[in-house]
Biotite code that builds the C-alpha atoms (Angstrom):
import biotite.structure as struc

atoms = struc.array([
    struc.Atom([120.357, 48.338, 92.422], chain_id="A", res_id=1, res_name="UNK", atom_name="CA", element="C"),
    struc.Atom([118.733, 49.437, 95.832], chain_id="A", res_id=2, res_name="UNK", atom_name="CA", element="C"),
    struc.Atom([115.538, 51.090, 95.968], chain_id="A", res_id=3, res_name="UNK", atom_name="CA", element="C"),
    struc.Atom([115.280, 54.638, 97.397], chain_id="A", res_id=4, res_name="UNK", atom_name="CA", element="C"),
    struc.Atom([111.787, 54.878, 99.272], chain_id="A", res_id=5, res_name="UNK", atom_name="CA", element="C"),
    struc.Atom([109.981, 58.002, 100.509], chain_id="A", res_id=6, res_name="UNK", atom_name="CA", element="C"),
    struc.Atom([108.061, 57.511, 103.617], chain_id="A", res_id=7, res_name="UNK", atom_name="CA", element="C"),
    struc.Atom([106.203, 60.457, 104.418], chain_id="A", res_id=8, res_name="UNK", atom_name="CA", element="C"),
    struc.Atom([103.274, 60.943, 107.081], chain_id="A", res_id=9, res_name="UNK", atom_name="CA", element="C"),
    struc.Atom([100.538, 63.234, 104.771], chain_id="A", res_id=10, res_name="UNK", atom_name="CA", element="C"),
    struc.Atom([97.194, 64.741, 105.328], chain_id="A", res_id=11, res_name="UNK", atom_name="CA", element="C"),
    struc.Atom([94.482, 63.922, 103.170], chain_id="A", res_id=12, res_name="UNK", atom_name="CA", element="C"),
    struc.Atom([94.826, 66.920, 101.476], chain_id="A", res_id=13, res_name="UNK", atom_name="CA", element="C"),
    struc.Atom([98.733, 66.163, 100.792], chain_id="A", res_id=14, res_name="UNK", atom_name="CA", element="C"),
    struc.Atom([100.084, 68.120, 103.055], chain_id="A", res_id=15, res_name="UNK", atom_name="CA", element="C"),
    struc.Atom([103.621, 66.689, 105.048], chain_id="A", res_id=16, res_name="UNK", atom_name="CA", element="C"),
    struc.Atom([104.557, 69.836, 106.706], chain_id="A", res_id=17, res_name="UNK", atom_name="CA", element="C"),
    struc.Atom([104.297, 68.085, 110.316], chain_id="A", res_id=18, res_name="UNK", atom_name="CA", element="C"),
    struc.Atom([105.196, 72.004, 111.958], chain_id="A", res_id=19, res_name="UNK", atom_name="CA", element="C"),
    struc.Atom([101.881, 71.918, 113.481], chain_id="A", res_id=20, res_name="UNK", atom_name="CA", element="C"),
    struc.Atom([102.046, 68.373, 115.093], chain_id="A", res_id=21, res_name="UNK", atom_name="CA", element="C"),
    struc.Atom([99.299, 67.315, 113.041], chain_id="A", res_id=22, res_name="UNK", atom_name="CA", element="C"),
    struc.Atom([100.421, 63.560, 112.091], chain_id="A", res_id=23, res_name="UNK", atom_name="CA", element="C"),
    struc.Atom([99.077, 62.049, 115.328], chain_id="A", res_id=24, res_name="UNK", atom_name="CA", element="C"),
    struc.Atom([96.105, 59.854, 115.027], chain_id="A", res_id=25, res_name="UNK", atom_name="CA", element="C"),
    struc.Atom([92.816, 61.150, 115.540], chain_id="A", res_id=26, res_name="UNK", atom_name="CA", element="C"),
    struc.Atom([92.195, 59.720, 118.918], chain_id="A", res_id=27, res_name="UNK", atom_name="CA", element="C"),
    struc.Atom([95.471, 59.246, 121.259], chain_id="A", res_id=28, res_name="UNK", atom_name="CA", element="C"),
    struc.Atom([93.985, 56.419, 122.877], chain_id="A", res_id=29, res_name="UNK", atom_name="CA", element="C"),
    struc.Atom([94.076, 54.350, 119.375], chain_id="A", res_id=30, res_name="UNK", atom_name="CA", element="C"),
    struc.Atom([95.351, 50.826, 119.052], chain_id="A", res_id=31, res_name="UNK", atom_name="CA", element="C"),
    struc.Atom([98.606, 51.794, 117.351], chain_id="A", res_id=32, res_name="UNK", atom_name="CA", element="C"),
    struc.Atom([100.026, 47.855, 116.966], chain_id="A", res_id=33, res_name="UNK", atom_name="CA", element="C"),
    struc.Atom([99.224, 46.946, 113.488], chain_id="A", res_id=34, res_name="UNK", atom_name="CA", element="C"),
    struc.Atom([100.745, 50.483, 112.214], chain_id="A", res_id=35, res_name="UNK", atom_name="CA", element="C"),
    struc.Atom([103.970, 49.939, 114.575], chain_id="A", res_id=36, res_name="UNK", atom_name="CA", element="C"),
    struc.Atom([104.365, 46.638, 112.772], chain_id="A", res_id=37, res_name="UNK", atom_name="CA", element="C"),
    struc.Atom([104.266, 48.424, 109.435], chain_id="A", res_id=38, res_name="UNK", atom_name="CA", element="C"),
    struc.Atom([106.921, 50.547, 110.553], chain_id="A", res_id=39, res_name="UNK", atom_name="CA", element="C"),
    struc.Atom([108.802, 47.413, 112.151], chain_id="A", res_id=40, res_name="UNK", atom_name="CA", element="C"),
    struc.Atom([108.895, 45.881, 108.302], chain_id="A", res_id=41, res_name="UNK", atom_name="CA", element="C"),
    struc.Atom([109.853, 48.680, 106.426], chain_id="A", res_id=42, res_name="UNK", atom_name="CA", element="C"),
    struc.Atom([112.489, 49.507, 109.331], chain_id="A", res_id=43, res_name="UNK", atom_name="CA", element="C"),
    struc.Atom([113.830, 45.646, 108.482], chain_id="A", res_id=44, res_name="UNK", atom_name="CA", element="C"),
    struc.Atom([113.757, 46.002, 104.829], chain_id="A", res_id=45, res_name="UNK", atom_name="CA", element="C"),
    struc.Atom([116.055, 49.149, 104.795], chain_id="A", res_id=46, res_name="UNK", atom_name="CA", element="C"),
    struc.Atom([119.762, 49.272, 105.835], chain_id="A", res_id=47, res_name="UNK", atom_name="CA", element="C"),
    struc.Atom([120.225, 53.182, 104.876], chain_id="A", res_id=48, res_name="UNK", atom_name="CA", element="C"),
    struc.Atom([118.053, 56.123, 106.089], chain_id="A", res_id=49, res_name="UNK", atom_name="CA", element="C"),
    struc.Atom([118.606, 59.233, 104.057], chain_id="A", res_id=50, res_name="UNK", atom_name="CA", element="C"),
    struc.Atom([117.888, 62.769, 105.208], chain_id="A", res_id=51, res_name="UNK", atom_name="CA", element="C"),
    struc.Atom([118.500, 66.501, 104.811], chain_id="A", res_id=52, res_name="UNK", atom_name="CA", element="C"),
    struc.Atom([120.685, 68.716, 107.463], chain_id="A", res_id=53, res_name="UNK", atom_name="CA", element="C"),
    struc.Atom([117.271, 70.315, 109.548], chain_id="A", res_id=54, res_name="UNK", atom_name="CA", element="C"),
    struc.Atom([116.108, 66.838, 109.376], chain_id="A", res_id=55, res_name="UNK", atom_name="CA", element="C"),
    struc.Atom([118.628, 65.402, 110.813], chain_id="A", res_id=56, res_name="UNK", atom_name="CA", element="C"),
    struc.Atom([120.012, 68.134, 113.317], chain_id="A", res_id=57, res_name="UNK", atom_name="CA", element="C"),
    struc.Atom([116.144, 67.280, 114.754], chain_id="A", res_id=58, res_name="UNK", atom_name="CA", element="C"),
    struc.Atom([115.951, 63.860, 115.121], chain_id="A", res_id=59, res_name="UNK", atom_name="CA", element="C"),
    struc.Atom([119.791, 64.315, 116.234], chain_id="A", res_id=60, res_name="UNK", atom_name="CA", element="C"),
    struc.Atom([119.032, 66.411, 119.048], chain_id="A", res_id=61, res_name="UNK", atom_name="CA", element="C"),
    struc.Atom([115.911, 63.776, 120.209], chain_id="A", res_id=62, res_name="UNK", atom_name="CA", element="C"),
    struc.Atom([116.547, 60.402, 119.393], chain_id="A", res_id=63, res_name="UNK", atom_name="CA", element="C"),
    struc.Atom([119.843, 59.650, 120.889], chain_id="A", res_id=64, res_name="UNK", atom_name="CA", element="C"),
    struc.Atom([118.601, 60.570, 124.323], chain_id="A", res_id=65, res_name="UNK", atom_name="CA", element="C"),
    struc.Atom([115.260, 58.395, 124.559], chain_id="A", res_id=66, res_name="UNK", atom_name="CA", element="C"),
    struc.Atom([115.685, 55.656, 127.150], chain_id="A", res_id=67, res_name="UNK", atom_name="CA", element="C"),
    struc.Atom([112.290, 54.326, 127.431], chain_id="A", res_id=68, res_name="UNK", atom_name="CA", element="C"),
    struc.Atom([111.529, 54.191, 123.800], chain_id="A", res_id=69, res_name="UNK", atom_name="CA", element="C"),
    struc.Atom([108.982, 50.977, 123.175], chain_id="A", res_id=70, res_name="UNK", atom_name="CA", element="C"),
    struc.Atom([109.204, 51.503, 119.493], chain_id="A", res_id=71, res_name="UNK", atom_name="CA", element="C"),
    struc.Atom([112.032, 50.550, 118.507], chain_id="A", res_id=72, res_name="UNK", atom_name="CA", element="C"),
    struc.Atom([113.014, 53.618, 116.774], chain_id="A", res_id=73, res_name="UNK", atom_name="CA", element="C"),
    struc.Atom([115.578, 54.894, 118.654], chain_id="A", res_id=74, res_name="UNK", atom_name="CA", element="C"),
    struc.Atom([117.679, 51.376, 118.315], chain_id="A", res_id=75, res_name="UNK", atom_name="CA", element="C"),
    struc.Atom([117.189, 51.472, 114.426], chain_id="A", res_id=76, res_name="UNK", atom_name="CA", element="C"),
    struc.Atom([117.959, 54.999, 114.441], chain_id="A", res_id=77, res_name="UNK", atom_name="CA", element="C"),
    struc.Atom([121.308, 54.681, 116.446], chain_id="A", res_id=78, res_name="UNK", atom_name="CA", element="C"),
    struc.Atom([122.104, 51.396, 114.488], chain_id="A", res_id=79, res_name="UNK", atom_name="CA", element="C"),
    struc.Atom([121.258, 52.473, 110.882], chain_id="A", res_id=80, res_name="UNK", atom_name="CA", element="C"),
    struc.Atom([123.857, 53.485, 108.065], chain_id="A", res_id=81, res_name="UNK", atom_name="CA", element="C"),
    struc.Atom([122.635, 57.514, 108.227], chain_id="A", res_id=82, res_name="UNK", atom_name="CA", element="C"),
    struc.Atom([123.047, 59.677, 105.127], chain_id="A", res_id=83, res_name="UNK", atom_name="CA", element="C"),
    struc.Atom([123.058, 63.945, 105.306], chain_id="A", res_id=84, res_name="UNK", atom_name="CA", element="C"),
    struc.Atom([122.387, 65.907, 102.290], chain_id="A", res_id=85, res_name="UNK", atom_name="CA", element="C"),
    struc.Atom([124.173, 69.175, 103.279], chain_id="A", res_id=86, res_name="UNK", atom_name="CA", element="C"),
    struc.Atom([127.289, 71.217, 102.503], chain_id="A", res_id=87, res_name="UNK", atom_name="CA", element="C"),
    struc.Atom([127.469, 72.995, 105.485], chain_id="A", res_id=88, res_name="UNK", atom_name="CA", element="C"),
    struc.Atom([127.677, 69.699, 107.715], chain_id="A", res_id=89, res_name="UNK", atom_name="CA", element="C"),
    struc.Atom([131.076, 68.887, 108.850], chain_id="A", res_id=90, res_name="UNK", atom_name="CA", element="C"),
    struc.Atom([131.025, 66.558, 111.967], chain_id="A", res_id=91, res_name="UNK", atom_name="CA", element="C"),
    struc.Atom([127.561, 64.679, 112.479], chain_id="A", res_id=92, res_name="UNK", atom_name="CA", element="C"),
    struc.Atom([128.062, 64.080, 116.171], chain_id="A", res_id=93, res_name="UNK", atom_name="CA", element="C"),
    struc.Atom([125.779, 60.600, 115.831], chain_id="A", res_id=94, res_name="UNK", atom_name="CA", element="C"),
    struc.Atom([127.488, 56.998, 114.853], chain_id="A", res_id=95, res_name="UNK", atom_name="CA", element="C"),
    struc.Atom([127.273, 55.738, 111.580], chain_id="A", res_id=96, res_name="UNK", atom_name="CA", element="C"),
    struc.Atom([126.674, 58.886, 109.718], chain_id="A", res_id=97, res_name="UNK", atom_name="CA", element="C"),
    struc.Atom([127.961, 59.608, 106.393], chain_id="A", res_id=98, res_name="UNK", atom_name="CA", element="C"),
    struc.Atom([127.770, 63.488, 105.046], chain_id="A", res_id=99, res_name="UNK", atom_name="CA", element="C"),
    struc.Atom([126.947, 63.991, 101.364], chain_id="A", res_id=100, res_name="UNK", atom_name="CA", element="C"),
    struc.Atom([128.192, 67.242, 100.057], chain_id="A", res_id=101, res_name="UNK", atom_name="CA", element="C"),
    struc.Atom([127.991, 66.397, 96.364], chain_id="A", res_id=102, res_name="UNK", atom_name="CA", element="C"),
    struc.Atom([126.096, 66.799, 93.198], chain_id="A", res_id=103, res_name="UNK", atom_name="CA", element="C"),
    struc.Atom([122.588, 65.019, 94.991], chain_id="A", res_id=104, res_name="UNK", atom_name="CA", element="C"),
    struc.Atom([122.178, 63.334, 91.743], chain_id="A", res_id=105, res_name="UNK", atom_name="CA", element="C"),
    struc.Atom([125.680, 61.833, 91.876], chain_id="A", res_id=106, res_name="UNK", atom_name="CA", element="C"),
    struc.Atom([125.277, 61.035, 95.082], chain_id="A", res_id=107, res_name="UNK", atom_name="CA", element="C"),
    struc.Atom([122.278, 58.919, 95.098], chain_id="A", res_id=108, res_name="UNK", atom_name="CA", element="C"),
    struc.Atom([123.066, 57.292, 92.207], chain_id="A", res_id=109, res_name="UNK", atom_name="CA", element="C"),
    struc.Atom([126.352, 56.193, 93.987], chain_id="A", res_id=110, res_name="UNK", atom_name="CA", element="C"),
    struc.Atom([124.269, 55.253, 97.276], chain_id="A", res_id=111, res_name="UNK", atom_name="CA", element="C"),
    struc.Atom([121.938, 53.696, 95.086], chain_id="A", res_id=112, res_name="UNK", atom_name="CA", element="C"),
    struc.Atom([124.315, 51.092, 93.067], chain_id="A", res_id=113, res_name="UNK", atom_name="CA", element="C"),
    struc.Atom([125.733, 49.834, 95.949], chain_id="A", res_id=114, res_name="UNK", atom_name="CA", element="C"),
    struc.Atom([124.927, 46.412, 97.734], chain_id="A", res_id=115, res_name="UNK", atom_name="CA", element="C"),
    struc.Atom([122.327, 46.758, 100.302], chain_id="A", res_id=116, res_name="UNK", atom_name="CA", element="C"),
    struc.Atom([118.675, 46.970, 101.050], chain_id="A", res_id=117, res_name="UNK", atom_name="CA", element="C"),
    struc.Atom([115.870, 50.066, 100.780], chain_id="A", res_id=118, res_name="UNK", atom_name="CA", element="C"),
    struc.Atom([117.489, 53.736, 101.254], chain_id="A", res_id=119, res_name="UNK", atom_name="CA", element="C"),
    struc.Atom([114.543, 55.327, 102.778], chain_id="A", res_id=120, res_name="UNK", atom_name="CA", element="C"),
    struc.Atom([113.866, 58.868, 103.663], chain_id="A", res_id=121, res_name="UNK", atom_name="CA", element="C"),
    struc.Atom([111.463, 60.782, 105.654], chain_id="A", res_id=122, res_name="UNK", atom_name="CA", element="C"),
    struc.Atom([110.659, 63.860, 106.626], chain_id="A", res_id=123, res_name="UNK", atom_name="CA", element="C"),
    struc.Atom([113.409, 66.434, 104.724], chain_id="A", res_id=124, res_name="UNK", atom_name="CA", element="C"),
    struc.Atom([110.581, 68.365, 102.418], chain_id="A", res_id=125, res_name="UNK", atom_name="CA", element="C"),
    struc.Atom([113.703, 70.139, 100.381], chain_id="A", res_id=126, res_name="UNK", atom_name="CA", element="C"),
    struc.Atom([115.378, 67.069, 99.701], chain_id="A", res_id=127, res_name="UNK", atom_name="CA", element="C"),
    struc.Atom([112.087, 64.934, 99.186], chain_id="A", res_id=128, res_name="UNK", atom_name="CA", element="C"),
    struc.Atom([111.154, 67.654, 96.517], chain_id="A", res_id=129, res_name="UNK", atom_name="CA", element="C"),
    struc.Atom([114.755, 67.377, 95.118], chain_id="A", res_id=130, res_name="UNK", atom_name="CA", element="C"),
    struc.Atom([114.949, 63.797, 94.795], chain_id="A", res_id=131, res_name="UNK", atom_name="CA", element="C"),
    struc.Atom([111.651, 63.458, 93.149], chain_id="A", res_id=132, res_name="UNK", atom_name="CA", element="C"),
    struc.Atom([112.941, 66.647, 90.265], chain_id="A", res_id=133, res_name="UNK", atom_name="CA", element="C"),
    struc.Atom([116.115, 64.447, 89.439], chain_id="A", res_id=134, res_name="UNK", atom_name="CA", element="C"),
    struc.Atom([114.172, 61.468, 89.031], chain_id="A", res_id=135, res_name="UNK", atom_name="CA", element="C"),
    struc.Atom([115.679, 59.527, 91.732], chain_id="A", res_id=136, res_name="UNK", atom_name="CA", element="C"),
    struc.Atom([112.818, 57.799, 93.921], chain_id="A", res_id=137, res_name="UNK", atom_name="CA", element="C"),
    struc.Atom([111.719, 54.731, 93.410], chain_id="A", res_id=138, res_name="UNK", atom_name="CA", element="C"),
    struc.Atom([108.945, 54.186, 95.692], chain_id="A", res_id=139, res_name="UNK", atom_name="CA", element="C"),
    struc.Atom([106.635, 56.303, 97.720], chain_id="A", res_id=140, res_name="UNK", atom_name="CA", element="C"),
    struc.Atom([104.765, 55.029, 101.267], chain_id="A", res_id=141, res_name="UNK", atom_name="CA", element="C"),
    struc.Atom([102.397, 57.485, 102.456], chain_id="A", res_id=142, res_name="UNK", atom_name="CA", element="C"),
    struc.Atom([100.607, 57.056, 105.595], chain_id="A", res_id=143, res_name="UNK", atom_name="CA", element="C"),
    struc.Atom([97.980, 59.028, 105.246], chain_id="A", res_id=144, res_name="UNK", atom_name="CA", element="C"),
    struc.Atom([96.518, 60.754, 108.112], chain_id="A", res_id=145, res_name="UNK", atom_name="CA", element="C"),
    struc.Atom([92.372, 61.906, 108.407], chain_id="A", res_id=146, res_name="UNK", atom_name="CA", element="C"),
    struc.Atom([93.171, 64.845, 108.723], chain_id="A", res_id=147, res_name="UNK", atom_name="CA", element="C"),
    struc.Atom([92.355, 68.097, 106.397], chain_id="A", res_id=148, res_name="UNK", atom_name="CA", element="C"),
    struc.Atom([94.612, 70.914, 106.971], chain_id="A", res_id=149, res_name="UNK", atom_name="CA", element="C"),
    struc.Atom([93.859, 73.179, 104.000], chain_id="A", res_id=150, res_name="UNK", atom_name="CA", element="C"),
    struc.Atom([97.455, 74.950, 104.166], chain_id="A", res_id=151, res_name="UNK", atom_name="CA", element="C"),
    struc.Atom([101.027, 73.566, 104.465], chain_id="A", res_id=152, res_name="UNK", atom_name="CA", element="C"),
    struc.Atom([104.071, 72.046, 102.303], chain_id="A", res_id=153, res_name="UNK", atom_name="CA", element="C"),
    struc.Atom([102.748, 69.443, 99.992], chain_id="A", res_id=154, res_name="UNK", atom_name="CA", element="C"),
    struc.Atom([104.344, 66.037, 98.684], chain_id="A", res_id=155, res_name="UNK", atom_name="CA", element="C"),
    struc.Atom([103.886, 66.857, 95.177], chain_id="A", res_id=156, res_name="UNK", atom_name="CA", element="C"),
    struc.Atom([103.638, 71.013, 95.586], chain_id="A", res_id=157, res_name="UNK", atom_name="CA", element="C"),
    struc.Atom([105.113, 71.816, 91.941], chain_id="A", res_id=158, res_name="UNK", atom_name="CA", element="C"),
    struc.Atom([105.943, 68.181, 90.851], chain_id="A", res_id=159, res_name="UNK", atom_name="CA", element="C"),
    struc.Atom([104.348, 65.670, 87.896], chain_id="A", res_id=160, res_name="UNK", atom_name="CA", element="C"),
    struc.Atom([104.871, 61.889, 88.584], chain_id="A", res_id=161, res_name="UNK", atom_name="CA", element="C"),
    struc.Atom([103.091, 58.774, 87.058], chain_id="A", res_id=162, res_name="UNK", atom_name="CA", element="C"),
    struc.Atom([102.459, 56.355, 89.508], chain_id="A", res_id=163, res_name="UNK", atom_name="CA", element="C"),
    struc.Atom([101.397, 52.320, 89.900], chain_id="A", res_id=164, res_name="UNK", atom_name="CA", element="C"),
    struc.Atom([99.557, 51.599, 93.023], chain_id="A", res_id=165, res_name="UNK", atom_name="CA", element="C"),
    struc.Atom([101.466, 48.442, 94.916], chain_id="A", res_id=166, res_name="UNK", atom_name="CA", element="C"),
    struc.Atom([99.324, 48.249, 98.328], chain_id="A", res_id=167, res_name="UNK", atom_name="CA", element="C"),
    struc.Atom([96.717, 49.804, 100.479], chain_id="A", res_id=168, res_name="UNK", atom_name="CA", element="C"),
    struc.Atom([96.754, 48.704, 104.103], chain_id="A", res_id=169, res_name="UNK", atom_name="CA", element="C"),
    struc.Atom([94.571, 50.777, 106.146], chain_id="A", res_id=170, res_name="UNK", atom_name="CA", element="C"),
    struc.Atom([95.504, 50.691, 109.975], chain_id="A", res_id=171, res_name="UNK", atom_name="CA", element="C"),
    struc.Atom([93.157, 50.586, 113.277], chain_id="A", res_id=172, res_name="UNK", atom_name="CA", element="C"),
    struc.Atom([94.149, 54.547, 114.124], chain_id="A", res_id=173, res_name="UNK", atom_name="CA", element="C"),
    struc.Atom([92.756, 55.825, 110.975], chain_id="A", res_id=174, res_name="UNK", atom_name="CA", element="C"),
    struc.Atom([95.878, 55.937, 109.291], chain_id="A", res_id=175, res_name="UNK", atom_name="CA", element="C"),
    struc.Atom([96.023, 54.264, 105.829], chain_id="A", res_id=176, res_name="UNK", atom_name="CA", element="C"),
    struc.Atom([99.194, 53.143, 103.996], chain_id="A", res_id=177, res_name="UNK", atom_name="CA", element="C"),
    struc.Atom([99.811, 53.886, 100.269], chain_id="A", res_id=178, res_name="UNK", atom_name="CA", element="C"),
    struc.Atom([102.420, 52.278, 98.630], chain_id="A", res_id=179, res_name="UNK", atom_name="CA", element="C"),
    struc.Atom([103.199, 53.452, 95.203], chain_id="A", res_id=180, res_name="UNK", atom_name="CA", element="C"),
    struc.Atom([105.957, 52.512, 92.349], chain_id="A", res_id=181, res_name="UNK", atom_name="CA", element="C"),
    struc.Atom([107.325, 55.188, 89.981], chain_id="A", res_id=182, res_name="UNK", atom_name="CA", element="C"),
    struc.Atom([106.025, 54.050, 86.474], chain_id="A", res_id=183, res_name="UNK", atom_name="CA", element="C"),
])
């Protein structure tokens, strides 16, 4: 049974409502390698990306068109198996999409039993809050930003969960990873 992950960039506060272009690191100038390589791993170790319809109409309308990307994200963006939660969807417009219209529960429990590595999802703060109220996430990776916002959509707004911590890697920027199991 594959894992389904949520990566989310949060605020020390828990924020992940990114509308005010918060999630940068503190200084711009900041040795960003180690955290790239992060990404880089959990990029390798996932073979699905999962995402709601504003989600993806966003990264749709940015990522395909990047021709000097260094990251790497644009090629595992283009390449990787992409889900959409939404019922209004009907033509993605971006290769190797798949549109779920379906019970989400259903859905993801389908996704989930078949063959394959991590189904991760970013981003998407209806469907993250969704997937953790039908019990459905495995994992969560927070990088956590220093940063104190005070205001803003948070990871676990209205939500219980019972957690194991499975790594702490903190990063050059400032950033720090979290890496928790559902107990």
């Amino acid at each position: 049974m594959r894992d389904l992950i949520i990566t989310q960039n949060i605020t020390l506060d828990g924020v992940i409502d990114a509308t005010d272009g918060w999630f940068d690191p503190a200084n711009d100038d900041a040795d960003q390698s180690d955290l790239n390589e992060a990404l880089h791993e959990q990029a390798a170790a996932a073979d699905a990306f999962l995402v709601g319809r504003v989600t993806f109409e966003d990264m749709r309308g940015y990522w395909p068109q990047q021709t000097n990307d260094t990251t790497g994200i644009t090629d595992y963006l283009n390449k990787v198996q992409k889900y959409v939660v939404s019922t209004t969807l009907r033509d993605p417009l971006w290769a190797n999409t798949t549109i779920l219209a379906g019970d989400l529960k259903e859905e993801i429990t389908t996704l989930k039993s078949q063959p394959g590595k991590d189904i991760v999802t970013t981003g998407s703060i209806r469907l993250t809050h969704a997937l953790i109220e039908s019990d459905l996430v495995d994992e969560f990776r927070l990088f956590v930003h220093p940063v104190v916002l005070g205001h803003g959509a948070r990871l676990f707004d209205r939500h219980r969960a019972n957690l194991h911590l499975v790594e702490t890697r903190p990063f050059t920027s400032g950033v720090a990873l979290l890496r928790y199991r559902v107990a």
